[in-house]
C-alpha positions in Angstrom: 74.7 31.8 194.1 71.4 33.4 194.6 68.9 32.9 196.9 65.2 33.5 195.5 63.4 33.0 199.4 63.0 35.7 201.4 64.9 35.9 204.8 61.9 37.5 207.0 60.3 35.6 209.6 57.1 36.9 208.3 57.5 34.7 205.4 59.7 32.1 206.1 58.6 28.1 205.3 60.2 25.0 204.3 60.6 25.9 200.6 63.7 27.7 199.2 64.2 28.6 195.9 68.3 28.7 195.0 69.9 29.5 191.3 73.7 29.4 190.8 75.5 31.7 188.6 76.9 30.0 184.9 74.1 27.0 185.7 70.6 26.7 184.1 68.0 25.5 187.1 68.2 21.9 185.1 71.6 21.8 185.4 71.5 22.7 188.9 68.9 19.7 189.5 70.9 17.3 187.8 74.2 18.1 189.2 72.2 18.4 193.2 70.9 14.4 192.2 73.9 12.9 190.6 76.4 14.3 193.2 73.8 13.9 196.4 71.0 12.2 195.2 68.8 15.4 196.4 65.7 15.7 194.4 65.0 19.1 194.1 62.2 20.5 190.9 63.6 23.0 188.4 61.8 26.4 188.4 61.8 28.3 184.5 59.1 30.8 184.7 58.9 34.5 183.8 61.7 36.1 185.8 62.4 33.1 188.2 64.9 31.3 187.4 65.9 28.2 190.5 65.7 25.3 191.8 62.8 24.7 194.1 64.1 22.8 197.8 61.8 21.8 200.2 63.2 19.3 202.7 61.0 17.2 204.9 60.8 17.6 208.6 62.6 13.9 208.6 65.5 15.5 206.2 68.5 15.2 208.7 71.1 17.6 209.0 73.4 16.2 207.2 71.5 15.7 204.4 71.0 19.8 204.4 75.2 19.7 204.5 75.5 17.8 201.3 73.0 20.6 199.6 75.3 23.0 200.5 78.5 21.5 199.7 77.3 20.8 196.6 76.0 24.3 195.7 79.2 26.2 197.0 81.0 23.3 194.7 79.1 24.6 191.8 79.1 28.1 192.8 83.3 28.2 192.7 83.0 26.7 189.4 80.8 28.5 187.7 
């Protein structure tokens, strides 16, 4: 798994960009709606390769725990 958003404080916001190993960005997006129902908008430009998450300020936690359980799920398998 790869994330595409920089770590610094200096440029941090509520948009992350995330790509999985073995998974195109659509297959990522599909897998992220169908397992969670988590919208997320695939990103295939240039050398950026992801899927684009931006949760809400109303996304709850636990919503942000499915995310991740479903990327570390895809990341094992891929």
């Amino acid at each position: 798994m790869k994330l595409h958003t920089s770590l610094k404080p200096a440029f941090s916001c509520a948009i992350a960009g995330v790509s999985v190993n073995g998974f195109t960005p659509a297959e990522v997006d599909k897998r992220l709606f169908e397992a969670a129902r988590i919208h997320t908008v695939s990103v295939s430009r240039e050398n950026m390769h992801c899927v684009r998450v931006t949760p809400h300020v109303y996304t709850r936690l636990a919503d942000l725990d499915k995310l991740v359980s479903v990327l570390r799920d895809m990341a094992g398998k891929g």
